[in-house]
KELO-346387 format. One line per 5 residues: number of its first residue (from 1); their letters; for each residue x, y, z of C-alpha. Coordinates in pm, whole numbers, padded with zeros to 5 digits. Example, Ala and Ser with C-alpha at 12.3 -4.5 7.8 and 13.67 -1.06 7.14 Angstrom:
% residues 2
1) as) 01230,-00450,00780 ~ 01367,-00106,00714
% end
This chain:
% residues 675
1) xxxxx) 13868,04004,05621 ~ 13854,04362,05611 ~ 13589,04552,05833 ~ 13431,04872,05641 ~ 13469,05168,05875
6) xxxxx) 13207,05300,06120 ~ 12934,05533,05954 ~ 12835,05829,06159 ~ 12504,05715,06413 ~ 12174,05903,06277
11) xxxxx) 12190,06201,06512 ~ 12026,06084,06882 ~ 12039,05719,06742 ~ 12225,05530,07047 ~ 12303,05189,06746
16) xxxxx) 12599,05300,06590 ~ 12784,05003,06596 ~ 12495,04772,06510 ~ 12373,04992,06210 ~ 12705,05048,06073
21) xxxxx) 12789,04839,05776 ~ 13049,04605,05707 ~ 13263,04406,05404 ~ 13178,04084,05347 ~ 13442,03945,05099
26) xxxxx) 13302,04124,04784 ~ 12991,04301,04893 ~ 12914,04534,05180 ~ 12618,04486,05415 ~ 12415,04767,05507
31) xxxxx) 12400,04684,05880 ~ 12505,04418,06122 ~ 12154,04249,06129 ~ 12093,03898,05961 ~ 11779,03711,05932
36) xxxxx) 11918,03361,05990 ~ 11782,03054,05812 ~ 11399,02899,05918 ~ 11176,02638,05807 ~ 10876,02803,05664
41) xxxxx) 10689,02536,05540 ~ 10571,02748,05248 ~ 10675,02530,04974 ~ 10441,02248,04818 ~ 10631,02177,04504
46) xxxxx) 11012,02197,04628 ~ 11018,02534,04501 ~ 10962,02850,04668 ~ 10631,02946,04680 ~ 10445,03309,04616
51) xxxxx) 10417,03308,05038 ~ 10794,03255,05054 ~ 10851,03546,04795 ~ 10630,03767,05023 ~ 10765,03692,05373
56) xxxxx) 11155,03764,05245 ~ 11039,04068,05107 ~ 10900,04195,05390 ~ 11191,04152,05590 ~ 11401,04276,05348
61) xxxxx) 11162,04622,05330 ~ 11189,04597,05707 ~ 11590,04694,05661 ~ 11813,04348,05760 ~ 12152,04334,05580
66) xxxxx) 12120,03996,05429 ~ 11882,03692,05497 ~ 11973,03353,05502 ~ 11661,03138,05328 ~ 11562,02777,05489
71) xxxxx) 11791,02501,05498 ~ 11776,02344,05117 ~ 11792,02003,05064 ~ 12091,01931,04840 ~ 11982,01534,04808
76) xxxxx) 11699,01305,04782 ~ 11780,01129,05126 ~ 11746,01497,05307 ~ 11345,01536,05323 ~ 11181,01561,05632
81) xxxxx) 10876,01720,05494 ~ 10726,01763,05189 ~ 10758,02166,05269 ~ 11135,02175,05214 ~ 11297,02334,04926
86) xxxxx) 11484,02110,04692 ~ 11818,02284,04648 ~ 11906,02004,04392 ~ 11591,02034,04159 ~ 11665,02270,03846
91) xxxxx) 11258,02380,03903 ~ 11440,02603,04186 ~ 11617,02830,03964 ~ 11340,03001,03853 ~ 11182,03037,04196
96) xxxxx) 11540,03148,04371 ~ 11492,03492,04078 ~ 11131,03552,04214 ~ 11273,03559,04637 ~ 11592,03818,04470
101) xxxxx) 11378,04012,04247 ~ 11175,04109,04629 ~ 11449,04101,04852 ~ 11810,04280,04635 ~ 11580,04587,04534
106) xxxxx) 11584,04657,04893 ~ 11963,04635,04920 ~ 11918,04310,05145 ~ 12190,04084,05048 ~ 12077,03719,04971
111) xxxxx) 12191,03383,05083 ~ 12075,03016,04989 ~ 12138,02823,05271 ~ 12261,02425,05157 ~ 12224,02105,05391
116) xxxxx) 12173,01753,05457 ~ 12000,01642,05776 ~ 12215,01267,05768 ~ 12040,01085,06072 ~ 11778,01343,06137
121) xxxxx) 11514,01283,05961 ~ 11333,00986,05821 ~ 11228,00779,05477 ~ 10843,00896,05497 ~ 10873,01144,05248
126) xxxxx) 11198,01017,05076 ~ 11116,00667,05045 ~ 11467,00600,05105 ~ 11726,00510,05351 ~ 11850,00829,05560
131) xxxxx) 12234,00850,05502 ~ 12481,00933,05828 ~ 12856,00888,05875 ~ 12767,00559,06087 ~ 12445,00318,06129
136) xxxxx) 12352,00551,06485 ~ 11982,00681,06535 ~ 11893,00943,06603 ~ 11673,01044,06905 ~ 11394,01186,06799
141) xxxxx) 11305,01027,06497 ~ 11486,00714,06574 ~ 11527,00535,06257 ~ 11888,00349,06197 ~ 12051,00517,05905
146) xxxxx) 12247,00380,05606 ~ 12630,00415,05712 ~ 12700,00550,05395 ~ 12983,00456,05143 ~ 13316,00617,05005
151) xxxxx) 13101,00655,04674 ~ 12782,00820,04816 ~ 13030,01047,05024 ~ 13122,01165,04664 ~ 12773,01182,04556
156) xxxxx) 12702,01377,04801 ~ 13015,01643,04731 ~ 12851,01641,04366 ~ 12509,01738,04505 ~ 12663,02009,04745
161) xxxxx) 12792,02164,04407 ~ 12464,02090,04171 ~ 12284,02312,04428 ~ 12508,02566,04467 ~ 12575,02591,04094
166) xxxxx) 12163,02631,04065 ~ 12171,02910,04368 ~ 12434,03084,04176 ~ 12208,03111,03833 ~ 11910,03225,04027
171) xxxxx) 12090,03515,04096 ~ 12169,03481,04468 ~ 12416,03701,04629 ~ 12611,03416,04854 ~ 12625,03036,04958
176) xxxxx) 12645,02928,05305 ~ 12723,02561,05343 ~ 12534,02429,05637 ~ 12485,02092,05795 ~ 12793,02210,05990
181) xxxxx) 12587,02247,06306 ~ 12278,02166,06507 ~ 12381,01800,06447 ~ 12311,01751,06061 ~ 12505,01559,05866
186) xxxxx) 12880,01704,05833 ~ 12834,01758,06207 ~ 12761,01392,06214 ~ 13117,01348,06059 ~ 13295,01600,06286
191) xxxxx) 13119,01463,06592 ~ 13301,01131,06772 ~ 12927,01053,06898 ~ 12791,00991,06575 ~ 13089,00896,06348
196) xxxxx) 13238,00582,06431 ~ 13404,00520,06068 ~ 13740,00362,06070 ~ 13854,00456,05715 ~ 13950,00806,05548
201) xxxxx) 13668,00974,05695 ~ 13662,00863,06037 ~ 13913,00891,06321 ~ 14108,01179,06336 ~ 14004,01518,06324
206) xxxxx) 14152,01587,05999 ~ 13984,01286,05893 ~ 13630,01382,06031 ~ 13668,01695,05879 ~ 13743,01537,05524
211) xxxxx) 13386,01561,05382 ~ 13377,01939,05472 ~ 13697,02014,05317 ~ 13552,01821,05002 ~ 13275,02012,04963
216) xxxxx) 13377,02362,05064 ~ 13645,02297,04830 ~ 13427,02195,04547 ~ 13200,02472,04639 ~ 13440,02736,04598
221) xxxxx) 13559,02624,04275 ~ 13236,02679,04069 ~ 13153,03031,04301 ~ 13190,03322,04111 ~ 13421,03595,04257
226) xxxxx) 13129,03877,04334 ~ 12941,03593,04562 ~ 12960,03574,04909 ~ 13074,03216,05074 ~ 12982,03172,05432
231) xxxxx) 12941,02893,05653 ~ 12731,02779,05929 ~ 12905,02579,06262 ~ 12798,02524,06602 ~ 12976,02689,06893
236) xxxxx) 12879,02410,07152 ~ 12665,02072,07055 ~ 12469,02111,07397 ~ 12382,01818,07636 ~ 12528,01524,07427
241) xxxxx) 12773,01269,07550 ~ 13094,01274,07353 ~ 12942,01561,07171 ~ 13183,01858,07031 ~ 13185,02079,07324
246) xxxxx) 13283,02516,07313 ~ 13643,02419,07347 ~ 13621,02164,07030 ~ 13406,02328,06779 ~ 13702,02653,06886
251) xxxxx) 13939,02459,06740 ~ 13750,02324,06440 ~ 13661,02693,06359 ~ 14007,02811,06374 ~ 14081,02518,06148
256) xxxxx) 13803,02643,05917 ~ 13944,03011,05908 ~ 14250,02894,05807 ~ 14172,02769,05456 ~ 14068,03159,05399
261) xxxxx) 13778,03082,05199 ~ 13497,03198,05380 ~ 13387,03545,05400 ~ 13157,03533,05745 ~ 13103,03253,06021
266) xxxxx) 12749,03230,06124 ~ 12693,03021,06484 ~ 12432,02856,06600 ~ 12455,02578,06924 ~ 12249,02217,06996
271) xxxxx) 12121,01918,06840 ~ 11825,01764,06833 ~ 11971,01560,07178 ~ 11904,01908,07307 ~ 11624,02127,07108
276) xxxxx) 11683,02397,07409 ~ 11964,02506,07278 ~ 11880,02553,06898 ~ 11541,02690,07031 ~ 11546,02816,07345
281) xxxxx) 11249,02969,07489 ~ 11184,03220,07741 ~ 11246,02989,08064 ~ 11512,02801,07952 ~ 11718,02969,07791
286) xxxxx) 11807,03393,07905 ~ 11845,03651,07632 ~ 12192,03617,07394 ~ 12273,03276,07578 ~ 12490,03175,07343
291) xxxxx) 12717,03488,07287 ~ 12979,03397,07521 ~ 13042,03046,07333 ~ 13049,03280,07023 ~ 13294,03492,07163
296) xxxxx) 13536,03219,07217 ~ 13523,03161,06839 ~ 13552,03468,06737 ~ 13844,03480,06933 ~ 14017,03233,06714
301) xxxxx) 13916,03300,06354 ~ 14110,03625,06313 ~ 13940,03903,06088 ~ 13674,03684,05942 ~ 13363,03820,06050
306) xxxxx) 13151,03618,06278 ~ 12715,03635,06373 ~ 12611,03567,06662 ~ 12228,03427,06785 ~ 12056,03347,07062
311) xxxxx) 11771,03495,07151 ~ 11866,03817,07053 ~ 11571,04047,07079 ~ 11647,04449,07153 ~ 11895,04665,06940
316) xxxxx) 12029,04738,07294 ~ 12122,04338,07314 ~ 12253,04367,06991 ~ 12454,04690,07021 ~ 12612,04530,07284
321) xxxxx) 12710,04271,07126 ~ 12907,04412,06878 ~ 13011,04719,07081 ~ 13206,04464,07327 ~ 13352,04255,07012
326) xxxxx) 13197,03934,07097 ~ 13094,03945,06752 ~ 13043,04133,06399 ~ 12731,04042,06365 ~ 12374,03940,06504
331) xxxxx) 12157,03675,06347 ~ 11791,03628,06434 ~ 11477,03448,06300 ~ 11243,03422,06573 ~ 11269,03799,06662
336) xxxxx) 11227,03878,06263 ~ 10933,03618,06238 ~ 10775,03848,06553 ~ 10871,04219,06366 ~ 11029,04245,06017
341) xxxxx) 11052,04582,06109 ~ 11290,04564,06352 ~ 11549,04722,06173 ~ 11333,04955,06053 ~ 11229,05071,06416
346) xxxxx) 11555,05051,06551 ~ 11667,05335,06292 ~ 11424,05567,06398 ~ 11495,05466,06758 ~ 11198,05347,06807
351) xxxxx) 11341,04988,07032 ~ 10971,05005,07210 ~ 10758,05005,06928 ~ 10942,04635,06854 ~ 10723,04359,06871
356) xxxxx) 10878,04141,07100 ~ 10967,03761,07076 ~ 10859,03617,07386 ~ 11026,03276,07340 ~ 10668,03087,07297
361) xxxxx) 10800,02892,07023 ~ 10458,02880,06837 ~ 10678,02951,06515 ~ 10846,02583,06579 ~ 10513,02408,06729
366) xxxxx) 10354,02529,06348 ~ 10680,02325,06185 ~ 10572,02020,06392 ~ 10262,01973,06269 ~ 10396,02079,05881
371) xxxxx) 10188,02378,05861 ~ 10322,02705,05717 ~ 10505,02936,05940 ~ 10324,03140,06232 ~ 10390,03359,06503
376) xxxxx) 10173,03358,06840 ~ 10142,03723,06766 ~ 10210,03848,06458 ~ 09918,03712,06260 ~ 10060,03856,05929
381) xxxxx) 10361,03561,05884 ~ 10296,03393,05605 ~ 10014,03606,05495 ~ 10158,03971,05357 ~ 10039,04009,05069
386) xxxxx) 09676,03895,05183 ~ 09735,04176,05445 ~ 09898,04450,05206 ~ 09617,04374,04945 ~ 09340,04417,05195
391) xxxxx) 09104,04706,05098 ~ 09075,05019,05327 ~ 08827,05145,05591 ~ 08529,05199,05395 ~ 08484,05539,05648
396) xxxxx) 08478,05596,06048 ~ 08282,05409,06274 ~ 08228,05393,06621 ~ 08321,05059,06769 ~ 08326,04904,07109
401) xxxxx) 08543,04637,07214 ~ 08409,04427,07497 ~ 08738,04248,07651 ~ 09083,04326,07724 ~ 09295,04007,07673
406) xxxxx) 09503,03951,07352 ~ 09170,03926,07116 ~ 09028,04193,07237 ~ 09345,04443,07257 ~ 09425,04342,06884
411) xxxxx) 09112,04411,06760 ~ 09100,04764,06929 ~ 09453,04820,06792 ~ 09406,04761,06425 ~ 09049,04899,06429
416) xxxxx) 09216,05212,06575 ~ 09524,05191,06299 ~ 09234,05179,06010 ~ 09083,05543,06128 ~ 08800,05427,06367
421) xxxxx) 08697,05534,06684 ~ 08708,05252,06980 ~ 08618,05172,07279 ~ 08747,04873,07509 ~ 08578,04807,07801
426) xxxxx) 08757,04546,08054 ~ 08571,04439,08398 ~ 08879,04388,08521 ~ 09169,04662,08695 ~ 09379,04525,08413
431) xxxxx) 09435,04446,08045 ~ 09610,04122,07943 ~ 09291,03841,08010 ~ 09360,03486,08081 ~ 09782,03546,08023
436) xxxxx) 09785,03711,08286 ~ 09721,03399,08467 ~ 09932,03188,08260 ~ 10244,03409,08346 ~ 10212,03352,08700
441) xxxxx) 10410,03080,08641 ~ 10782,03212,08627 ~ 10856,02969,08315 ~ 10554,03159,08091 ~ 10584,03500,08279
446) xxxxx) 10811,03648,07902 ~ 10484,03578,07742 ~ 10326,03855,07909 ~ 10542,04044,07634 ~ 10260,03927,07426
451) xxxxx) 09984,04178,07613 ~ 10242,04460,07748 ~ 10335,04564,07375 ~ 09953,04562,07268 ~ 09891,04769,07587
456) xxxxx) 10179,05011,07498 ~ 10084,05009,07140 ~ 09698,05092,07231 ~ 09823,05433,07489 ~ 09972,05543,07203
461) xxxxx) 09601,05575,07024 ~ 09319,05748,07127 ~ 09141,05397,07241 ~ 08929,05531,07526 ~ 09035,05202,07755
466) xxxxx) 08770,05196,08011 ~ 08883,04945,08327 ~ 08693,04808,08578 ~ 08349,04823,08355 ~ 08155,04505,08280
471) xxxxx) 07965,04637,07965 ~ 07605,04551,07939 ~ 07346,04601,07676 ~ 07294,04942,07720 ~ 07646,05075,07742
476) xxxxx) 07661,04926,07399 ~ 07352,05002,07172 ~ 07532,05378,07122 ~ 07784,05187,06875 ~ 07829,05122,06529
481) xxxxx) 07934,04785,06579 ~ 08057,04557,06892 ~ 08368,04301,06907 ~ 08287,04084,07135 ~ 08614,03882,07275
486) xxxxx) 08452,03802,07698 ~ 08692,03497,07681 ~ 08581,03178,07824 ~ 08536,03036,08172 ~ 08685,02707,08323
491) xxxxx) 08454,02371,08291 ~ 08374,02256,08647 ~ 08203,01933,08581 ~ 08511,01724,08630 ~ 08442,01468,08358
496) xxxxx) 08741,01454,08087 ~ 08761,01424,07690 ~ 08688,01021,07730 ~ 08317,01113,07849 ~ 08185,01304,07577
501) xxxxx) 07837,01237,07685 ~ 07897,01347,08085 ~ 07936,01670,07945 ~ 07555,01752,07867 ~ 07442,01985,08081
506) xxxxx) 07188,01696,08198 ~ 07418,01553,08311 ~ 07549,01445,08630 ~ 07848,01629,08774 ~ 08200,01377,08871
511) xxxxx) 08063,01307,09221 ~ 08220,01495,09464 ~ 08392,01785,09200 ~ 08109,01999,09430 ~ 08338,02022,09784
516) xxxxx) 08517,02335,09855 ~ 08856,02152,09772 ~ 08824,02137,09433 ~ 08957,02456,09228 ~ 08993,02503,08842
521) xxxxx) 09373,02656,08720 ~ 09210,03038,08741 ~ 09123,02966,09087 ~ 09490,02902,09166 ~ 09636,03149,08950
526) xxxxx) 09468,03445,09057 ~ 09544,03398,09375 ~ 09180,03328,09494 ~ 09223,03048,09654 ~ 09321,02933,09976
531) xxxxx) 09471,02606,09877 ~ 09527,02302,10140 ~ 09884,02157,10109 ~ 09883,01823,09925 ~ 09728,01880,09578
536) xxxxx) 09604,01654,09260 ~ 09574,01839,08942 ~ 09397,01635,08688 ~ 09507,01731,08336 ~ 09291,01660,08009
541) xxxxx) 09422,01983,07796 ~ 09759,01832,07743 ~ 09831,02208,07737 ~ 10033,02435,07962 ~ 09782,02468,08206
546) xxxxx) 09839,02184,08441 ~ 10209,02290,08411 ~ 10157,02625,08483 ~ 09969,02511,08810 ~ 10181,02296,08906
551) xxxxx) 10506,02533,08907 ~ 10330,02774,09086 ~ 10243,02524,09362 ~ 10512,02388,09399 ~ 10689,02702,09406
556) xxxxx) 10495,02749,09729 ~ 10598,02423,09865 ~ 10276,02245,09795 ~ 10363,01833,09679 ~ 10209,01797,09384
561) xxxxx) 10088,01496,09189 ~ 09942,01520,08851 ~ 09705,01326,08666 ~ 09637,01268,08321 ~ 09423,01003,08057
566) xxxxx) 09645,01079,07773 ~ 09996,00821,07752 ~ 10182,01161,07813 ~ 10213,01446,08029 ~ 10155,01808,07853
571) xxxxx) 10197,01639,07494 ~ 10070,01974,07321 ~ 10409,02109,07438 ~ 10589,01875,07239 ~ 10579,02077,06933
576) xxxxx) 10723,02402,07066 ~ 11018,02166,07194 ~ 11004,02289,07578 ~ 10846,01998,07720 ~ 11157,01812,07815
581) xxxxx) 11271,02104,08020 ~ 10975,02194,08164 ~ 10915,01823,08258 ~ 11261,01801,08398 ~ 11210,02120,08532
586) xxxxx) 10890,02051,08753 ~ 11044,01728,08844 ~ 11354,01858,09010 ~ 11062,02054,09236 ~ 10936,01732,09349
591) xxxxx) 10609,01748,09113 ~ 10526,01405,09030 ~ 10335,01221,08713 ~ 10059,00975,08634 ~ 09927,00905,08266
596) xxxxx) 09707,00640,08169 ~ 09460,00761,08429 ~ 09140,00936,08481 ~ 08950,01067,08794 ~ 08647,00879,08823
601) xxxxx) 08548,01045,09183 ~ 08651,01287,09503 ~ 08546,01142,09794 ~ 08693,01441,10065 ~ 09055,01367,10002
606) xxxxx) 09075,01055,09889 ~ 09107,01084,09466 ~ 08953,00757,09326 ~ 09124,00669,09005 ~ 09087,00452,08720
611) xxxxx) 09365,00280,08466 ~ 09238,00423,08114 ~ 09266,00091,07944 ~ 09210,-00158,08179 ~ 08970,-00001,08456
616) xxxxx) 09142,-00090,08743 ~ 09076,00115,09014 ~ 09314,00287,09237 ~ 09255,00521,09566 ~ 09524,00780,09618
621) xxxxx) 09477,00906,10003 ~ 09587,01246,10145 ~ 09487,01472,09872 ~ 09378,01789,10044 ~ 09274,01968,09745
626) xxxxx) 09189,01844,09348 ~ 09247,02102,09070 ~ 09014,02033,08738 ~ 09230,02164,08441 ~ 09014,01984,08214
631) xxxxx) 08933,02292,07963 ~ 08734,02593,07919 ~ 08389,02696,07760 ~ 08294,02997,07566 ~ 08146,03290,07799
636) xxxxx) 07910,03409,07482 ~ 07582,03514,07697 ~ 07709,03899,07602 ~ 07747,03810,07209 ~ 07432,03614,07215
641) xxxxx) 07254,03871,07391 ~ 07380,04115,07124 ~ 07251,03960,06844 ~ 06923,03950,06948 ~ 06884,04304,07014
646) xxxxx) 07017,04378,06657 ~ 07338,04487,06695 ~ 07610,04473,06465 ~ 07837,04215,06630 ~ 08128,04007,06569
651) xxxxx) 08274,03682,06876 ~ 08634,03650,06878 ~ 08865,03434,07034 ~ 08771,03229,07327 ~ 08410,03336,07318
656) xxxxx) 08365,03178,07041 ~ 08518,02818,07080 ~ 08812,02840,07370 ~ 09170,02771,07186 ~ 09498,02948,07205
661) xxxxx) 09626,03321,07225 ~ 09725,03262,06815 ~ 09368,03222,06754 ~ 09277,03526,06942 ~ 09521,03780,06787
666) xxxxx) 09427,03602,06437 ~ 09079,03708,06509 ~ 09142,04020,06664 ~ 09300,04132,06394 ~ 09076,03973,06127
671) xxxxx) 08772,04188,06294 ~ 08952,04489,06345 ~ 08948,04480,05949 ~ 08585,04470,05906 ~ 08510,04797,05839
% end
């Protein structure tokens, strides 16, 4: 396929390559930047939802070439939530001309994105048997699958086509055929792992590549000659024994160039044997980690252009990229989710105004628990036309700002943005709060993205940032209003989450949580503490915390043992999809696990332990030191003190009720809006 030639670069503009445009069969995109396909969760009826319309939009105003929408269920067997789009349900037409009346105006080309998840999903929703090439489960939701039959193969074909043929009359711009990769259904068929047929569709490769053939084939027949056809394949299936390897999925793309049907190649990498490598985050996974497998395939498809992802988060990554040939393209969603301005900022060269994805994965953890799509710190995803609707400053106020972690720095920020003149006092020598702590930890330390870009983005203003200044009553009665955002400070009291009632302040302290070995996760973090060699952390957050503490303990060559009541080590981390590797991780340090079991009492350094469901006690010798990462509580003696005098005053984040940096920034921003 054709490449359009090079446009000039905007004069001083060092992204010529990456904002040039390029031919994509019969259309041209603007630039070489694609938002790649996402669950959003916005959807409660199967259709796309007035939140859906908004987020493209915005991304689309924010200059990307084309966006992929969210993987679209083309059959009833392929729904893992109730938030998916139903790519087979005529209702969608209707809703597919609401997403391309917001996104085409912009010139953003638009692409519905059709799949089946085979094994990957469940019956909950469905009420039916998941379908797969061969009765294998699958291992995270580990329900055995209906092996399915010659005639629900052609079913399927059928419903491949219904959805496209619906796509087409909602006025989309191009169909990408997916279920290709991250170990969905056709990948099911191409894979030897998972497809153990022994008839037309099993075997050979030709014969495991059968059902694809079937439906691009039927697919193309019914797409009209101004729409774009792309497809989605993996360049590697990850960790997976027997899996389809770089050196296999090269040869199945050449394969797939050959029919010359398809006018772009998007990759992706992983299944959900290995989560890493569809979502990688900060730790374990570096910046464009999958461009070299990408470049392999690109190597064998000819002219047809080819996107690449991974983690792809600067123009200067991208330019790159595409610079050096490894690809035509770049695809992100994370990065996008983070700034849909990206393109926007990278025209005006403008790279360090980007928002930066800091591979926390908060956008995935919200898809666990079904909620719509959020960022950790963008807190207008899902929300922009709440935001864009919002009234204006109602005139300028002086405001004060009394903390200088995330909360605080987003509050100062917007109130800044909306005209006002503010104030942020910090007792600390530095901005950034209880992240700073967090990032001590080399597997969290991208997330102090999170606070650097706030920082750069408040020197910009005139905040008057004022360091190294508790603020007290009287530095504050001179303002118009206060945001209060002190944070919180760690619970000592060593009792866990299965003794609500020890936690009255009547109440009786874990006996011996009083002796000098005992430390809290800020105690170890900041470097305060002088810490003996042999160490217990006792976890009842289920958070990052106690794995925070114990990477940076064992980085110093401390053995470390931790301790938890819940049936699972950092279980909060499941959602964001990290906590295999960052188990695996801490255990190739020598860090070892207990669940099931609570601290019932210190006694010097002896740990006396308890088995959560039976009682039985246990005494674990030799521990020189105890760690108590067992929560936080709201530092609110400033707010409360406030209030009394009169003051206009508004708590945010931690000093309110302690919870994550997402409910910070969400608040932050929320207050900064007030006025």
């Amino acid at each position: 396929m054709a490449q359009a030639p090079l446009t000039a670069p905007t004069p001083g503009n060092p992204y010529k390559y990456l904002l040039s445009p390029i031919e994509l069969g019969p259309r041209i995109a603007r630039n070489r930047i694609w938002q790649t396909a996402h669950a959003t969760e916005f959807a409660t009826d199967g259709t796309f939802a007035d939140a859906s319309v908004e987020y493209y939009g915005e991304r689309a105003r924010g200059g990307v070439a084309a966006i992929t929408m969210e993987a679209m269920a083309v059959h009833p067997t392929s729904q893992p939530r109730r938030g998916v789009i139903l790519a087979y349900d005529r209702r969608v037409i209707e809703s597919y001309k609401r997403v391309a009346a917001a996104v085409q105006p912009h010139g953003t080309l638009l692409i519905a994105q059709l799949w089946h998840r085979g094994r990957q999903t469940d019956g909950q929703v469905s009420r039916m048997p998941t379908w797969a090439p061969s009765a294998v489960p699958d291992v995270a939701y580990r329900e055995v699958p209906h092996a399915m039959t010659v005639s629900e193969i052609d079913e399927l074909v059928d419903h491949y086509v219904l959805a496209a043929q619906y796509a087409i009359e909602g006025g989309v711009d191009g169909i990408e055929i997916h279920g290709v990769s991250h170990g969905y259904l056709i990948n099911q068929f191409l894979s030897p792992a998972t497809n153990h047929r022994t008839d037309e569709y099993g075997g050979s490769l030709e014969n495991r590549m059968r059902l694809l053939r079937r439906i691009v084939d039927a697919v193309r027949a019914i797409l009209p000659a101004d729409r774009v056809f792309g497809i989605r394949v993996n360049s590697s299936d990850g960790r997976m024994e027997g899996g389809l390897d770089n050196e296999a999925w090269t040869g199945i793309a050449r394969v797939i160039a050959s029919w010359g049907v398809f006018h772009y190649m998007s990759t992706t990498q992983g299944t959900y044997m290995d989560f890493m490598s569809i979502f990688g985050t900060s730790a374990a996974k570096p910046t464009a980690y999958e461009v070299e497998d990408t470049a392999r395939l690109k190597s064998a498809v000819g002219s047809l252009p080819v996107i690449a992802v991974g983690r792809i988060t600067t123009p200067e990554i991208g330019e790159e990229i595409i610079a050096s040939g490894k690809a035509d393209m770049i695809g992100m969603a994370r990065q996008l989710i983070a700034d849909p301005m990206w393109v926007r900022k990278a025209e005006e060269n403008r790279s360090d105004d980007i928002r930066p994805c800091v591979g926390a994965n908060w956008c995935v953890a919200t898809q666990a628990r079904s909620t719509p799509l959020a960022c950790i710190h963008n807190p207008q995803v899902g929300r922009e036309r709440q935001f864009r609707e919002m009234s204006s400053s109602t005139g300028a106020r002086r405001l004060a700002v009394v903390g200088g972690g995330p909360g605080g720095m987003r509050a100062a920020l917007t109130a800044s943005e909306r005209g006002h003149d503010v104030t942020i006092f910090e007792q600390f020598p530095v901005l950034g709060g209880q992240v700073n702590l967090l990032a001590q930890a080399p597997t969290f330390r991208e997330w102090t993205g999170i606070v650097s870009w706030l920082e750069d983005q408040l020197r910009k203003t005139d905040v008057d940032i004022r360091l190294n200044h508790k603020a007290e009553l009287d530095d504050l009665r001179q303002y118009d209003a206060v945001i209060v955002a002190t944070g919180s400070v760690p619970v000592r009291h060593g009792w866990t989450s299965i003794d609500p009632a020890r936690w009255s302040p009547a109440a009786d302290p874990l006996p011996g949580s009083d002796q000098w070995n005992v430390f809290t996760p800020a105690d170890v973090l900041s470097g305060d503490a002088d810490m003996p060699r042999s160490v217990l952390i006792l976890d009842d957050t289920g958070d990052r915390h106690a794995f925070a503490v114990a990477e940076y303990l064992a980085d110093r060559r401390h053995p470390v043992h931790v301790v938890t009541a819940f049936p699972q080590i950092g279980h909060l981390t499941t959602g964001s999809l990290d906590h295999g590797f960052v188990y695996g991780s801490l255990r190739r340090k020598g860090v070892t696990f207990q669940v099931n079991t609570s601290l019932r009492e210190i006694d010097e350094d002896v740990a006396i332990l308890a088995d959560t469901h039976t009682g039985e006690i246990t005494r674990r010798p030799d521990v020189d030191a105890v760690v108590l990462s067992i929560g936080n509580r709201a530092d609110d003696t400033l707010a409360r003190a406030l209030e009394a005098a009169g003051l206009d005053v508004v708590a945010i984040g931690d000093c309110q009720s302690p919870r994550r940096i997402f409910n910070a920034i969400w608040e932050g921003e929320m207050a900064g809006r007030r006025w």
